[in-house]
C-alpha positions in Angstrom: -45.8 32.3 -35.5 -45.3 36.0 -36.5 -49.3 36.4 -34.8 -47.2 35.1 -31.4 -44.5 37.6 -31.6 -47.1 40.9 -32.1 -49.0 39.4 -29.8 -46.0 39.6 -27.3 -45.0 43.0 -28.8 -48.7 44.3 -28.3 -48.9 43.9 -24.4 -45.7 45.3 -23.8 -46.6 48.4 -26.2 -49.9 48.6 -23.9 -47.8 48.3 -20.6 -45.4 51.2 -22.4 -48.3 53.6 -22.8 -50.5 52.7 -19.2 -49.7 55.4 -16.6 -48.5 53.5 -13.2 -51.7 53.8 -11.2 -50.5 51.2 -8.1 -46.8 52.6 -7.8 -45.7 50.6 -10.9 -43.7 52.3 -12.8 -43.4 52.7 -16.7 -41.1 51.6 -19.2 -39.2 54.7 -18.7 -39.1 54.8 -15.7 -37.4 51.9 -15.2 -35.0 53.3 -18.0 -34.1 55.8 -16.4 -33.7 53.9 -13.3 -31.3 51.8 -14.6 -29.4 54.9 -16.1 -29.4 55.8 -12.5 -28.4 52.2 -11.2 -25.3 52.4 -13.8 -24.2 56.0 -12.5 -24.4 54.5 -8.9 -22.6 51.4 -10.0 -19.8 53.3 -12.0 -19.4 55.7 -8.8 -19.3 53.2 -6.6 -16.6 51.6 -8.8 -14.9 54.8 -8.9 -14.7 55.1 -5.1 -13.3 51.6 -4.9 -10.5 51.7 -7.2 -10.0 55.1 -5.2 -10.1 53.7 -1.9 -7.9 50.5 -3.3 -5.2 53.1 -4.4 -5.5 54.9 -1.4 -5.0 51.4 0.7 -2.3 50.7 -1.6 -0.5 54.5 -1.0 -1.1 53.5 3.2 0.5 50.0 2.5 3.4 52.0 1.0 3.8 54.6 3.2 3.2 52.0 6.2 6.5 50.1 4.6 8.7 53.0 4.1 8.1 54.4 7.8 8.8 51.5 9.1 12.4 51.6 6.7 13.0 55.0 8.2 12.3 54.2 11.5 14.7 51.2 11.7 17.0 53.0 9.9 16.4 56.2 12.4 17.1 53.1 15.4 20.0 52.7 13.6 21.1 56.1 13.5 20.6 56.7 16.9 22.4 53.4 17.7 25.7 54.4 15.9 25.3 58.0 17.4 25.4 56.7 20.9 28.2 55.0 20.1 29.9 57.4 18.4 29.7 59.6 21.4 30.5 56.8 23.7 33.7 56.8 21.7 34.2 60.7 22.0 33.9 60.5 25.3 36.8 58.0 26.2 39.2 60.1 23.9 38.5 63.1 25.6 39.1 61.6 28.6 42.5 59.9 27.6 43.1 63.5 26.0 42.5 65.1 29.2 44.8 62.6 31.3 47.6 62.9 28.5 47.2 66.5 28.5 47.6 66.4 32.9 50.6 63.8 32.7 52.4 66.3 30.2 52.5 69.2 32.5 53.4 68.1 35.6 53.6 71.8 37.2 50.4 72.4 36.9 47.6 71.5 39.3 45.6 68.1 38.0 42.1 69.4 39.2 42.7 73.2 37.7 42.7 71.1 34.1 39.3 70.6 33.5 37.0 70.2 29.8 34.3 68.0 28.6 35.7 67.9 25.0 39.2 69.0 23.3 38.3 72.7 22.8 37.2 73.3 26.7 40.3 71.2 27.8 43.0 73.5 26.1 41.4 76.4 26.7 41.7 75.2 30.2 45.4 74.4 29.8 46.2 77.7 28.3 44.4 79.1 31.3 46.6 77.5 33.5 50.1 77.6 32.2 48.9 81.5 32.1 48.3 81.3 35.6 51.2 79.1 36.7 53.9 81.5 34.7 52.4 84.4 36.5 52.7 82.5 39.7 56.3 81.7 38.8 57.1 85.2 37.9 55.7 86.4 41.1 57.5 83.8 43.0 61.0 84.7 41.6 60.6 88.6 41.9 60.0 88.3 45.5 63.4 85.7 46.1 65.3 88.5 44.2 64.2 91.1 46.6 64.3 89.0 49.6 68.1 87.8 48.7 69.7 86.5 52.0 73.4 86.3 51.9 74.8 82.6 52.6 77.1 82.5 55.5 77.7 85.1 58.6 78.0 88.7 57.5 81.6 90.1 57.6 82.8 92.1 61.0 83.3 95.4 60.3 84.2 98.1 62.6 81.0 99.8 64.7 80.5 103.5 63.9 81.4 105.8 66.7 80.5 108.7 64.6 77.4 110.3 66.5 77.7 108.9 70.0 78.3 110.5 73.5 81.7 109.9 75.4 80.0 107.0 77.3 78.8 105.2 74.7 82.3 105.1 72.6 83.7 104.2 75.9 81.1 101.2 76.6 81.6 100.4 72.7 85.8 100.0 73.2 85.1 97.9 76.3 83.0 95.3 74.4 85.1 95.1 71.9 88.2 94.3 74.0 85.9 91.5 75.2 85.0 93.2 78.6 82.1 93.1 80.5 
């Protein structure tokens, strides 16, 4: 049996040594090839397991957005409320603020939140003082006694004869 096994050894020796004539190639060849074929096959292993950790990283990242954005909907949610809420107080604010001074015109108090609305009071209980000072300066000057004046005696000094004498007729209740 050891004749069989050289005899098997010898043909592939002779197919080692023949130089590919028809395209085939050699033993080498074919070595090498496969070197080549395992470099391709470990790359393209490579570029899997990348790509799988890279579907893996979109998976993840998919998840997350989609956290944030419900939380973000969320967010928004509670902010529209919120303001929703800020904007009733303000307006009870702005009513309390109109019922507590009665003097003052309701459509001169105006705001859209707490800051505009007493700056706009402070505006107009400026105004409405200055009003009211105005308004009491000119009723002092403008003072009317109550009542008929007092009779007093008419001033003869500076008149002609005729008109003192017209003047003592009228007051004796003559013509």
């Amino acid at each position: 049996m050891p004749e069989e096994n050289e005899e098997i050894k010898e043909p592939e020796k002779a197919q080692e040594t023949q130089e590919p004539n028809d395209g085939v190639s050699t033993t080498e060849d074919m070595e090498a090839i496969k070197a080549q074929l395992g470099k391709e096959q470990a790359t393209l292993a490579e570029a899997q397991a990348a790509l799988a950790e890279k579907d893996a990283r979109i998976a993840e990242l998919e998840t997350s957005l989609s956290q944030e954005k419900s939380e973000r909907e969320l967010a928004l949610a509670d902010l529209a409320a919120t303001r929703e809420a800020n904007t009733a107080a303000v307006s009870k604010y702005l009513d309390a603020v109109r019922l507590a001074n009665p003097a003052i015109p309701q459509g001169i108090i105006t705001g859209d939140t707490i800051e505009d609305i007493d700056a706009s009071l402070a505006k107009a209980t400026t105004i409405a003082e200055s009003v009211k000072a105005s308004l009491q300066a000119q009723a002092k000057e403008a003072k009317v006694p109550a009542g008929a004046p007092p009779r007093g005696e008419i001033s003869l000094e500076g008149l002609t004869p005729r008109e003192k004498i017209a003047a003592g007729i009228q007051q004796k209740g003559g013509m």
